[in-house]
C-alpha positions in Angstrom: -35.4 -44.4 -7.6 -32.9 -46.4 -5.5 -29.7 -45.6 -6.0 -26.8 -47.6 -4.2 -23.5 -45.4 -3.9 -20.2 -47.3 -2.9 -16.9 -45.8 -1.7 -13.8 -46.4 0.3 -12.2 -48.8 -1.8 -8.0 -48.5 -2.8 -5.1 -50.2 -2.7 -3.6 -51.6 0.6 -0.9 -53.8 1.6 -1.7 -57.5 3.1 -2.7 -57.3 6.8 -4.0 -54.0 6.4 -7.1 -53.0 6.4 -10.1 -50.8 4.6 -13.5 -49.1 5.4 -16.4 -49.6 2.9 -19.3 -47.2 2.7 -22.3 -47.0 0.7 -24.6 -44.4 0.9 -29.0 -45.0 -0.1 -30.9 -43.2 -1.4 -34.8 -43.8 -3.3 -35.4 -46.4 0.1 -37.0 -46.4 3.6 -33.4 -47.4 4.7 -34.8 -48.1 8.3 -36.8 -51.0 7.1 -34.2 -52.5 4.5 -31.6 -55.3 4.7 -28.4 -54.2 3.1 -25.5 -56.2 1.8 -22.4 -56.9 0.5 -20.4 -58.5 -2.1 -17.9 -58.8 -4.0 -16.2 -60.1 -7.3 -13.1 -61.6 -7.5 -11.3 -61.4 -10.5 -12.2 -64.9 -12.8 -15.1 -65.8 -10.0 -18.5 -65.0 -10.0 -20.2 -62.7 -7.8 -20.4 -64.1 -4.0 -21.9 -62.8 -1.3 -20.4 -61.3 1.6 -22.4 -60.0 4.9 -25.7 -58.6 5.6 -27.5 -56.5 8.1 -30.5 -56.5 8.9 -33.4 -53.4 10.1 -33.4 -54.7 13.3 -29.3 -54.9 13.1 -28.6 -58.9 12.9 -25.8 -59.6 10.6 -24.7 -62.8 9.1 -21.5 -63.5 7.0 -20.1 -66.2 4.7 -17.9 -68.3 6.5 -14.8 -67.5 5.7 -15.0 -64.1 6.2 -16.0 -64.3 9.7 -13.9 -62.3 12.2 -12.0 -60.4 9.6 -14.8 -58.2 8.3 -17.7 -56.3 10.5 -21.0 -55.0 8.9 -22.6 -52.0 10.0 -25.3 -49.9 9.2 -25.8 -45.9 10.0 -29.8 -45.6 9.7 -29.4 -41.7 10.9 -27.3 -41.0 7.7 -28.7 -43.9 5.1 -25.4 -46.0 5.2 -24.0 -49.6 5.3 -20.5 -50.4 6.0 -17.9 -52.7 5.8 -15.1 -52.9 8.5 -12.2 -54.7 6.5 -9.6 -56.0 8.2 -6.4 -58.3 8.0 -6.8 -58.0 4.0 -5.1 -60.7 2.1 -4.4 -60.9 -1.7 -7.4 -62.9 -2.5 -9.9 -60.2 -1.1 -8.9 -58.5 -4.2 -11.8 -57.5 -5.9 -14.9 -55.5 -6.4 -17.0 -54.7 -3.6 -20.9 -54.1 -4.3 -23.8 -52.8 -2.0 -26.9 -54.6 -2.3 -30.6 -54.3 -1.2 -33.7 -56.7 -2.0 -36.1 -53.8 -1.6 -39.7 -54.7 -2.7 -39.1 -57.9 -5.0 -36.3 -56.2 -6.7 -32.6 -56.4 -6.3 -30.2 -53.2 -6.3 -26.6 -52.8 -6.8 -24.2 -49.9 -6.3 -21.5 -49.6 -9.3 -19.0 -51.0 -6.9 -16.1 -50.0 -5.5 -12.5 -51.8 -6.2 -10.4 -53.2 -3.6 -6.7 -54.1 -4.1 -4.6 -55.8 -1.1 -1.0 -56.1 -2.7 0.9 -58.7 -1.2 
């Protein structure tokens, strides 16, 4: 069973920044490309960054620069590297894997950059 575990997540002033980790489980991590997202409050879902098993990483747009995906295939984890947090990266932050035709989510984890 895959299971998606997110943590890291808390309350931080602007500018500051914040450490994502989520730990798999139930998948041949080496092979899968992980993700991440997030939820704004009164927005849908949007995606964030990926990594691929060979390491290649993508990002939306705007989030270029500020936040760094990583991925830990010794221990079964995924980061994300946060940094120069602003208000409206308030939110909550899921992991993600398309894993054999089926999409997976952690429960999330909330981030809250006060300003």
């Amino acid at each position: 069973q895959v299971r998606l575990v997110e943590s890291g997540g808390g309350l931080v002033q602007a500018g500051g920044s914040l450490r994502l980790s989520c730990a798999a489980s139930g998948v041949n991590f080496k092979i899968a490309t992980m993700g991440w997202y997030r939820q704004v409050p009164g927005m849908q879902r949007e995606w964030v960054a990926t990594i691929s098993s060979g390491g290649g990483t993508n990002y939306t747009d705007s989030l270029k620069g500020r936040f760094t995906i990583a991925r830990d295939n010794a221990w079964n984890r995924v980061s994300l590297q946060m940094h120069s947090l602003k208000p409206e990266d308030t939110g909550v932050y899921y992991c993600h894997t398309f894993y054999y035709g089926r999409n997976f989510w952690g429960q999330g984890t909330q981030v809250t950059v006060s300003s």
